[in-house]
C-alpha positions as CSV (number, residue, x, y, z in Angstrom):
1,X,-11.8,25.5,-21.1
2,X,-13.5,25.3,-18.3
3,X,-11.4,24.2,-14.6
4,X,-12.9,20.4,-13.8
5,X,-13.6,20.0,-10.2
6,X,-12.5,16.2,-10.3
7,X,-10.1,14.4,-13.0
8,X,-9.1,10.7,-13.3
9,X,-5.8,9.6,-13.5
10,X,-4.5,6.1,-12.9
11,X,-8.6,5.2,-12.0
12,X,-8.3,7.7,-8.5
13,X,-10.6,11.0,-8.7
14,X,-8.4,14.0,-7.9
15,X,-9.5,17.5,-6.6
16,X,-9.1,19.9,-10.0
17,X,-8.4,22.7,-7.2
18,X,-5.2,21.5,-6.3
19,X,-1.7,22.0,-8.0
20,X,-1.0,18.9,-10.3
21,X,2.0,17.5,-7.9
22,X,0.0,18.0,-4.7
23,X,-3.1,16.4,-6.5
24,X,-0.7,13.5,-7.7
25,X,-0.1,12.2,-4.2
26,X,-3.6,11.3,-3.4
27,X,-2.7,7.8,-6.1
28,X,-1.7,5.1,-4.0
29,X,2.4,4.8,-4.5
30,X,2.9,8.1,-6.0
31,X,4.9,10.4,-3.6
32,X,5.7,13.7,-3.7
33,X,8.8,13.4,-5.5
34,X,7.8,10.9,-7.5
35,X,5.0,13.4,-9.0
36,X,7.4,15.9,-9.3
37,X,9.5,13.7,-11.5
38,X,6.2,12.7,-13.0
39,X,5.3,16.8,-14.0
40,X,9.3,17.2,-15.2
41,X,9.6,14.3,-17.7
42,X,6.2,15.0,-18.9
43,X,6.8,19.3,-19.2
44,X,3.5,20.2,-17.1
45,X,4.0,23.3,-15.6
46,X,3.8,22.3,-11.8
47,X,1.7,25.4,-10.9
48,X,-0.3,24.8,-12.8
49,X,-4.1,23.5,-11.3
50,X,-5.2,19.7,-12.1
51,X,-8.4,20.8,-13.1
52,X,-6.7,22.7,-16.2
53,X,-5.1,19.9,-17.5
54,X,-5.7,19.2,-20.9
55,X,-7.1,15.8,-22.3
56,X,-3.7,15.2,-24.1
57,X,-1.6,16.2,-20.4
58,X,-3.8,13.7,-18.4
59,X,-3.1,10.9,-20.9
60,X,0.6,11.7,-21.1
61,X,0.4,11.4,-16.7
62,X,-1.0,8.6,-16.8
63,X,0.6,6.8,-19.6
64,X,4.1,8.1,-17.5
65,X,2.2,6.7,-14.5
66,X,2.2,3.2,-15.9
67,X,5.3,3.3,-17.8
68,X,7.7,5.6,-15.9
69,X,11.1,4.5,-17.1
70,X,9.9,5.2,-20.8
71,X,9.5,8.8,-19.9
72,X,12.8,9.1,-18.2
73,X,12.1,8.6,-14.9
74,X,15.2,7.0,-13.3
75,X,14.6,3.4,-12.0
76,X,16.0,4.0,-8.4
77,X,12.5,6.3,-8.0
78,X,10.5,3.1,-8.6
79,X,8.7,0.7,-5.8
80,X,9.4,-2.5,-7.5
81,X,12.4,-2.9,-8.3
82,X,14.2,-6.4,-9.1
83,X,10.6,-8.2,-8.4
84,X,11.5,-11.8,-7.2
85,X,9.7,-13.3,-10.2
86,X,10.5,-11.5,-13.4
87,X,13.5,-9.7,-12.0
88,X,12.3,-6.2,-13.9
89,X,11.8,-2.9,-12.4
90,X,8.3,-1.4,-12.2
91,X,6.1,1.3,-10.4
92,X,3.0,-0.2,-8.7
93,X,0.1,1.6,-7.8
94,X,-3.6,1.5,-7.0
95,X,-4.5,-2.0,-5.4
96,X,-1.6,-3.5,-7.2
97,X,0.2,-2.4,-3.8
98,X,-1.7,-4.5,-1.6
99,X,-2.1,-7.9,-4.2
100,X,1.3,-7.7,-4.6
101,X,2.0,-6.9,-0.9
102,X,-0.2,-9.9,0.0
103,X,1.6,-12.2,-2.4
104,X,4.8,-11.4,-1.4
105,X,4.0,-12.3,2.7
106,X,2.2,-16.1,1.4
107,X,5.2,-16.4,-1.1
108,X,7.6,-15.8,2.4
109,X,5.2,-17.9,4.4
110,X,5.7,-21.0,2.1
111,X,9.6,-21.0,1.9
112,X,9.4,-20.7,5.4
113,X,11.7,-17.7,5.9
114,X,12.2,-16.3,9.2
115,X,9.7,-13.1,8.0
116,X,7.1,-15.3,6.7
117,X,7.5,-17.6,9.9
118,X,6.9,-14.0,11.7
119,X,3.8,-13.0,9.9
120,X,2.6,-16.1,10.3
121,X,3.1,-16.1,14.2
122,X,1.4,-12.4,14.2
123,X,4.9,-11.2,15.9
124,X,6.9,-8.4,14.4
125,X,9.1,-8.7,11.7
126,X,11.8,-6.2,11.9
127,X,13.5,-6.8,14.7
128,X,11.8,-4.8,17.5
129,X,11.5,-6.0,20.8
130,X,8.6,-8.3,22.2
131,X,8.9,-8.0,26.2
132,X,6.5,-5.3,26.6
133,X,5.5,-4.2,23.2
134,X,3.1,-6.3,20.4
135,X,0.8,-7.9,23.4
136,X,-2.5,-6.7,22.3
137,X,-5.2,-9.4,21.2
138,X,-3.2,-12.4,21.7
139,X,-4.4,-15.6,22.8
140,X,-4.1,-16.3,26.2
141,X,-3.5,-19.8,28.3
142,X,-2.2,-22.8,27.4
143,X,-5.1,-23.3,24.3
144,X,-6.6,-26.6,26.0
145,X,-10.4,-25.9,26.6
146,X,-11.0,-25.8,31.0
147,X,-13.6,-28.8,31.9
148,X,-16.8,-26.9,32.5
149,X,-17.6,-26.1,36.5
150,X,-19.6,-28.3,38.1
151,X,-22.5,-26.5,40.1
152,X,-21.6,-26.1,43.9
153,X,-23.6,-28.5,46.1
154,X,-26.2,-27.0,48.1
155,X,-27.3,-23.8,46.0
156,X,-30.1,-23.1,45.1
157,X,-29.4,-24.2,41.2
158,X,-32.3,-26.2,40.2
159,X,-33.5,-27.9,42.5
């Protein structure tokens, strides 16, 4: 079998060239120890070059990508865990991150926590300081609009 240039897994393109945990990383939410769990409790060899992977070792990554806890993977390795609404464990990736990211901020912004109140303020949220930092592109004055200028008398503004 040929090596493949570029595979899918988990709907990102990786570079075939690179070794399977390196290749791993470049999905959104997979680190590099979570690929290396990923390549264990699926029995890849790790040297071995994602462009060698068989058809039935990409579906058994990325079936372990969706579903890591049925593959052994322990549940403190996951990003989700205890989610607010269901109260399970899971492993986001992809642009599940951001959505659920994004959800998470409006679902703080509408119990009016002090992080959502934060956010919604555009100030930071963890407790760093504010006197000289975080005072880029923020409005200035008091917010009521100026009257416009009247013209000085005796210019020469249309006359």
């Amino acid at each position: 079998m040929a090596t493949r240039f570029i595979i899918r897994i988990a709907n990102t393109d990786l570079n075939g060239e690179r070794k399977i945990p390196i290749a791993l990383t470049k999905i959104k939410g997979v680190s590099h120890m979570f690929a290396n769990a990923l390549c264990e409790a699926t029995g890849i060899d790790k040297s071995k070059k994602a462009g060698d992977l068989s058809d039935a070792e990409e579906k058994s990554l990325n079936d372990a990508i969706r579903n890591p806890k049925a593959v052994g993977i322990p549940v403190w390795m996951t990003n989700r865990r205890n989610d607010p609404e269901t109260g399970e464990d899971s492993h986001l990736i992809g642009s599940d991150i951001a959505f659920t990211k994004d959800n998470d901020i409006k679902r703080m912004k509408k119990l009016k926590t002090l992080k959502g109140v934060r956010h919604a303020a555009g100030l930071p949220v963890r407790g760093q300081r504010t006197k000289s930092n975080f005072r880029k592109n923020k409005k200035r004055g008091s917010g009521k609009k100026q009257p416009a200028r009247a013209a000085p008398q005796g210019s020469y503004a249309h006359k």
